[in-house]
N, C-alpha and C positions, 0 to 999 in steps of 0.2 A: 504494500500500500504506500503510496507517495500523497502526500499533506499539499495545498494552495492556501496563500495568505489574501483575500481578496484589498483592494485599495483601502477602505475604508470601515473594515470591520476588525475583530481580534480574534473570531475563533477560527481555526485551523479546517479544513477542509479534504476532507479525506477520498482521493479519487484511487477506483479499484485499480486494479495492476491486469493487464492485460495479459492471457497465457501466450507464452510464445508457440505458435503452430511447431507441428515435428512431426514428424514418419510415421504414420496408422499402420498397424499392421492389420492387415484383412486375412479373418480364418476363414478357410475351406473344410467341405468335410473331410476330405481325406486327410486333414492335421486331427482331426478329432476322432477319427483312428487309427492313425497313428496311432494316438496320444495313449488311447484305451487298450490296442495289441501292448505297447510297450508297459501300461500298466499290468495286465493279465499276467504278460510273461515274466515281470520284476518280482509279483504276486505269486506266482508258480516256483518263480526258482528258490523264493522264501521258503514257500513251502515244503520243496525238493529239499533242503537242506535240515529242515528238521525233523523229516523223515528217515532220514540216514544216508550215509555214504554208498551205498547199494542201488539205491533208486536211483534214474536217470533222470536229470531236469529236464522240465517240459520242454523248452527247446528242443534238446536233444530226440525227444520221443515225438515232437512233430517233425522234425529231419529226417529219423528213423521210418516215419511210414508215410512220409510225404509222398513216396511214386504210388502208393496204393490208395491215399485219399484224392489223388489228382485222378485217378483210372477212373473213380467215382466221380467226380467233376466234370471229366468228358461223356461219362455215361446221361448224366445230368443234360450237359446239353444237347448231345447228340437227343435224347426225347424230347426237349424245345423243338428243336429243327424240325424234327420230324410231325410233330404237333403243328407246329407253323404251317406248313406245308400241305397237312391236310385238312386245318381249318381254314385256311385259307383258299384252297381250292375250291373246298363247299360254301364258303361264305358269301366267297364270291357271287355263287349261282343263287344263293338264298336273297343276297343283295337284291339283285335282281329282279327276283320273284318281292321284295318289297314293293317297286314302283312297276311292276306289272300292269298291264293293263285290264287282264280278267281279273274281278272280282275275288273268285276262288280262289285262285294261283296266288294274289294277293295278300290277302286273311289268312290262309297257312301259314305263310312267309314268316308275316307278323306275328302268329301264336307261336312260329318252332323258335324262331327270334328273341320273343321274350321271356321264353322258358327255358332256353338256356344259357341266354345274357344273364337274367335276374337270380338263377338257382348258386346257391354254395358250388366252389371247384370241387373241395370236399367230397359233397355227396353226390356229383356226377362223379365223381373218382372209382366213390363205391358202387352207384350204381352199374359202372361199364364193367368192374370186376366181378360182379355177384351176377348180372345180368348175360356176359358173355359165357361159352360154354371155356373148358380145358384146348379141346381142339375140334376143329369140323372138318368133313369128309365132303371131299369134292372126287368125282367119279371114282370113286373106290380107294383115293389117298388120303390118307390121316396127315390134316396140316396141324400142327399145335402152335397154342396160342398161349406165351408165354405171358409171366407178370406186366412184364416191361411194355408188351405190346399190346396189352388193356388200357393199362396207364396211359401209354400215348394215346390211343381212343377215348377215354376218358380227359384227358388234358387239350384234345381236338374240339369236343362241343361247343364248349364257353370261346374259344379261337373263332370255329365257325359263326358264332352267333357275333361276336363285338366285330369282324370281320365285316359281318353284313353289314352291321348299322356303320362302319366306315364307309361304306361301299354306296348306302342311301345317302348319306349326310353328302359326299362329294358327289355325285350325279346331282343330286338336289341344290347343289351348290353352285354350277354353273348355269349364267342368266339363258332365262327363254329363247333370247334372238337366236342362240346357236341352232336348238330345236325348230326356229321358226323358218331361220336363214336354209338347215339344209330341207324343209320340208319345199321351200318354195324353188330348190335345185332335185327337184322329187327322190330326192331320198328316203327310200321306208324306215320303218322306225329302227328294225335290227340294223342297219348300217346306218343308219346316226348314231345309233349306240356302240357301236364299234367302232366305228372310224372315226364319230369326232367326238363327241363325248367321252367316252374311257380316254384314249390316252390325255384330255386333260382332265381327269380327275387324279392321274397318277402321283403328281406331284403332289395333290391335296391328301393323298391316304398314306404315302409314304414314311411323313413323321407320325402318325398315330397306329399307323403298325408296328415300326420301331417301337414304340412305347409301352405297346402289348405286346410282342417281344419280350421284352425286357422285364414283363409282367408273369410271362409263362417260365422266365426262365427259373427266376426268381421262386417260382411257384412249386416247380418240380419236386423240389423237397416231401414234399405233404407225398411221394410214389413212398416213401420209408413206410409210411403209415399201415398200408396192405402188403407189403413183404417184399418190396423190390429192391433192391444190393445199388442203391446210387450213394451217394458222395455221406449225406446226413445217417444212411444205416452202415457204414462203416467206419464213421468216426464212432457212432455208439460201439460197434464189434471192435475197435482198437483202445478205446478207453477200459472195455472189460479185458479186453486182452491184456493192460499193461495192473490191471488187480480193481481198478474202478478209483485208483488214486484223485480225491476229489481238488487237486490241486492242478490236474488236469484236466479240466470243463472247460476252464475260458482258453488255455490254449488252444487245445483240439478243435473245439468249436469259434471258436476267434479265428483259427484256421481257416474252415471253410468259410468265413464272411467275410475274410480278406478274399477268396478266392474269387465267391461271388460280386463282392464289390469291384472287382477289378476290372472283370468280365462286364457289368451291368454300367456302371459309371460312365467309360465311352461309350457306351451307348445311347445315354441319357444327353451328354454332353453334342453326341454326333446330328438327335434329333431335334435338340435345342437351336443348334446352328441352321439346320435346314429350314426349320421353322421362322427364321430369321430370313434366311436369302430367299424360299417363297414368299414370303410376308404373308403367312399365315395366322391370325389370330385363333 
């Protein structure tokens, strides 16, 4: 604080002191787990050590079975992918069948749409498990139908269904002139729709499938639940393997959320930017 004597008075006048500006540091998330891995693991090796000299620190025991919890991480994605893949194909056509012109075709669209946009991943999960058979025969061959490839069926509905409503929101999003301009170059409606509508919707569905993406991927986890061998039921099978030492949880599993975060992050960051250079609200 710094004092003024004004000309003609005697009391002292006390003017505030101004902060001098300086360097902000700006956190990101990925400082804030940093921050938390390195806490866990400071946490763990506390622990490791008054456990006794026999035990291996958590470190170590995530080094130790890192190639096997990563197998499960590609297992992880590789059912994204494959999820994607074929919610997306169906979505597409359900999309479709939203702005339909028949009635019927219509109203189903809408009813398969909102039932499995709105239902728990969860319990479409269970129901594709419980609902599909072990294996089915096609002309006299036994195909089987493993855990892994219910799950992806089960992790395709809720893809196919938000797929759609990507699929309505962008056709619906570009203005009528386009529809009017090539009706009056007599274009029928299936080749308006194909030729100039879809590929400009492309850009507009691009970052909000990224986003569900990154949603499925994320999501995969919950395959542990019904007995599938990805990334989250291996870190439980290595934590029991190493005795269930509880000084080992946030490693192991700190583990896989670095893994996940790492994965999911540019992704986030990739659809952020595109949403940007389309100018997409």
């Amino acid at each position: 604080m710094s004092a003024s004597r004004e000309p003609g008075g005697v009391l002292p006048v006390l003017l505030p002191v101004r902060p001098v500006p300086g360097p902000r540091m700006r956190l990101r998330p990925v400082h804030g787990l940093m921050i938390g891995l390195g806490a866990a693991l400071l946490s763990g090796a506390a622990a490791a050590q008054q456990a006794g000299p026999a035990a291996l620190a958590p470190l170590e025991v995530v080094v130790k079975w890192a190639p096997l919890l990563l197998t499960g991480f590609i297992f992880n994605i590789a059912i994204s992918l494959m999820a994607m893949l074929l919610g997306t194909a169906a979505g597409l056509w359900l999309g479709l069948g939203l702005i339909a012109v028949q009635p019927l075709l219509r109203g189903a669209s809408w009813f398969a749409t909102q039932v499995f946009r709105n239902a728990p991943w969860l319990v479409l999960l269970f129901f594709v498990m419980f609902l599909l058979p072990f294996q089915v025969t096609v002309f006299g061959l036994r195909i089987p139908l493993p855990d892994w490839v219910k799950a992806t069926g089960g992790f395709a509905l809720p893809v196919m269904a938000n797929v759609a409503e990507i699929v309505r929101g962008a056709v619906r999003s570009i203005p009528n002139t386009q529809w009017e301009a090539a009706e009056a170059l007599a274009f029928t409606r299936r080749q308006t729709l194909w030729r100039i509508i879809l590929p400009q919707c492309l850009k507009r569905m691009l970052p909000p499938w990224m986003n569900l993406y990154a949603l499925v991927a994320m999501a995969t986890v919950q395959a542990s639940i019904v007995g599938v061998s990805e990334m989250l039921t291996l870190t439980a099978q290595v934590h029991a393997a190493e005795g269930g030492r509880p000084e080992l949880f946030a490693p192991l599993y700190g583990f896989a959320l670095l893994c996940f975060f790492l994965y999911c992050y540019p992704i986030d960051r990739w659809t952020a930017r595109l949403e940007r250079r389309f100018q997409i609200a």
